[in-house]
C-alpha positions in Angstrom: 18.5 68.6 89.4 20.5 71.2 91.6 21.3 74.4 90.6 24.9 73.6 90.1 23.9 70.3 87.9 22.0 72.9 86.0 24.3 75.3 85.4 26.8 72.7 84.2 24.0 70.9 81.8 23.7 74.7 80.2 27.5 74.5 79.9 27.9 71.7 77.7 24.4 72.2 75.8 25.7 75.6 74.8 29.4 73.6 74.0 31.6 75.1 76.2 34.6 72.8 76.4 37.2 74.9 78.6 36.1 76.1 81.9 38.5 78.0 84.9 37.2 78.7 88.3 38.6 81.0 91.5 38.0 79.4 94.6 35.0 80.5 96.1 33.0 79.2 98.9 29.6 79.9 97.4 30.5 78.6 94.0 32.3 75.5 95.7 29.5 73.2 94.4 29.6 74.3 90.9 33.1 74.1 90.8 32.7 70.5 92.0 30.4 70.2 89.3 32.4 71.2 86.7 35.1 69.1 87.6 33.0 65.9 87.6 32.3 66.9 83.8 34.2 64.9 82.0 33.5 67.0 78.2 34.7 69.9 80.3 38.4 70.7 80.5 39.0 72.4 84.1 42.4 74.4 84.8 41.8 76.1 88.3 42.9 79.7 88.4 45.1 81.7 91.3 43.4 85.0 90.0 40.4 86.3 88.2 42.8 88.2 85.5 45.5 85.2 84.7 41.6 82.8 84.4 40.7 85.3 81.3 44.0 85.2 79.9 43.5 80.9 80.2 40.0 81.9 78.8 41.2 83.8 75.8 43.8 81.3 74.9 40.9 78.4 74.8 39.1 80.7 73.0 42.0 81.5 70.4 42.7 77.2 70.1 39.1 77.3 69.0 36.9 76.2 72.3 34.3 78.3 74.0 35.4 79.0 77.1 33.8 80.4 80.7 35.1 81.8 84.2 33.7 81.2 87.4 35.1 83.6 90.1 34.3 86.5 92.9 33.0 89.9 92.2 35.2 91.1 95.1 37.8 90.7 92.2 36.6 92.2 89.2 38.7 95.5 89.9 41.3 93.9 89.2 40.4 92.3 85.6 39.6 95.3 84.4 42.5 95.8 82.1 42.0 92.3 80.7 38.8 92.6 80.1 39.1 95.7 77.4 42.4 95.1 76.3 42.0 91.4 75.6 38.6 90.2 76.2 36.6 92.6 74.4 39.0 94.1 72.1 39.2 90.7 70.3 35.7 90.2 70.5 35.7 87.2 72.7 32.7 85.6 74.6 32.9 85.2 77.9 30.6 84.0 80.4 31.4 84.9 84.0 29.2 83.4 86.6 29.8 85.6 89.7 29.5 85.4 93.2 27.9 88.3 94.2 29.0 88.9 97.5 28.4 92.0 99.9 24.2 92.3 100.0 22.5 92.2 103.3 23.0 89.4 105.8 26.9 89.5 104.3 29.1 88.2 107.5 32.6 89.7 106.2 32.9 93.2 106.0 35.4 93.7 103.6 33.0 92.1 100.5 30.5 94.7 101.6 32.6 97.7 99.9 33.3 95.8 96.3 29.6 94.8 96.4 28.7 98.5 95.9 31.3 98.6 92.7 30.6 95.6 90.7 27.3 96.6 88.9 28.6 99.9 88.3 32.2 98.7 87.1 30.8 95.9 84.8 27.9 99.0 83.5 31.2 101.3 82.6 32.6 98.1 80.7 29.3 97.8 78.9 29.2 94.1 79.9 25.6 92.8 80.0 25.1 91.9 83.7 22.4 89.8 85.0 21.8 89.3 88.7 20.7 85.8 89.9 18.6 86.3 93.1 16.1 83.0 93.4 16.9 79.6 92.5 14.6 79.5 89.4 16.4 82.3 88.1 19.3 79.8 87.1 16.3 78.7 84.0 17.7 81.8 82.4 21.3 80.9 82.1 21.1 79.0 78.8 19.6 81.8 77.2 22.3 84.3 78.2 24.8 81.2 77.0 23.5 82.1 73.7 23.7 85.3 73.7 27.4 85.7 74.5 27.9 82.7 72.0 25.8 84.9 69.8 27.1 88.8 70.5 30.8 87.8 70.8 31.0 89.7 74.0 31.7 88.9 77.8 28.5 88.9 80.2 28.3 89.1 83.9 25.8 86.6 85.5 26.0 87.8 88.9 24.2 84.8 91.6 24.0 86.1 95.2 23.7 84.2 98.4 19.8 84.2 98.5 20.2 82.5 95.0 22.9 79.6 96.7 20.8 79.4 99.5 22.1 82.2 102.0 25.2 82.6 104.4 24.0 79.6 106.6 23.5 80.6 110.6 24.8 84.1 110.0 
C-alpha cells in the first residue's frame, strides 16, 4: 500500500466524507487518491482560506470534512481558522506539505518554512511533522483525535516523507 492509499484508507476509516485539496506538486498523488475514492466527495479549492470555508460548510451539513494544501499558505488562513474554524469548534484535519527544509529548490518556500510551526504553535493547533514514510502509521490516530477534541490539527509531511525533491 502507498503512502497516499494509506492516507486515504485512514480517511474513510475515520468517516470523513468531504475532502478539498490545493494543488500541490508533492501532494499530487494523494490528491489523485482522493479523487479515485468514490465515498469521498472532492471539490478542489483555488485557495487555502475559501477550502476551510468548503470545509466548515460540510462540517455544518453534518460530514467530517479535511483539507489538503501548502504550508507556504497558511498566513493567509489565519483569520479563518480562529474566526470560523476554531471558534465553532470544528475539526479539521490539514495534511500539509511542508515545504522549505534543506535540499528545497525554490527559494521563496524557504522563508514560509521558518513560519509555519510557529504560526500554527500561536493558533494552538496540534501540529505533527511527517518526516519518514512509516510515520504516515500515525495518521489514524491523529484522525481521532481531531474527531475526538473538536479542534483543527496540522499534520505537516515534508519531502523526505514523499520521497525528496527528485534530482535536485
Amino acid at each position: 500500500m502507498t503512502i497516499s492509499d494509506k492516507i486515504v484508507a485512514d480517511l474513510v476509516a475515520n468517516d470523513v466524507e468531504f475532502v478539498t485539496t490545493v494543488p500541490c506538486k508533492q501532494l499530487a498523488g494523494v490528491i489523485d487518491a482522493v479523487e479515485a475514492e468514490k465515498s469521498i466527495y472532492h471539490i478542489p479549492s483555488n485557495k487555502e482560506d475559501e477550502g476551510m470555508g468548503l470545509c466548515a460548510g460540510a462540517f455544518m451539513g453534518g460530514k467530517r470534512p479535511a483539507i489538503i494544501m501548502q504550508n507556504t499558505a497558511i498566513g493567509v488562513t489565519i483569520n479563518t481558522l480562529v474566526t470560523l474554524t476554531q471558534y465553532y469548534r470544528m475539526p479539521l484535519p490539514m495534511l500539509i506539505s511542508y515545504r522549505g527544509e534543506l535540499r528545497e529548490p525554490v527559494a521563496c518556500q524557504a522563508e514560509m518554512a521558518v513560519h509555519t510551526k510557529a504560526l500554527l504553535n500561536q493558533l494552538n493547533i496540534p501540529t505533527y511533522h511527517f518526516h519518514k514514510e512509516s510515520d504516515v502509521e500515525e495518521f489514524d490516530t491523529i484522525l481521532k483525535y481531531t474527531f475526538m477534541c473538536n479542534k483543527p490539527v496540522a499534520i505537516l509531511t515534508d519531502a523526505s516523507f514523499w520521497g525528496g525533491y527528485g534530482d535536485q
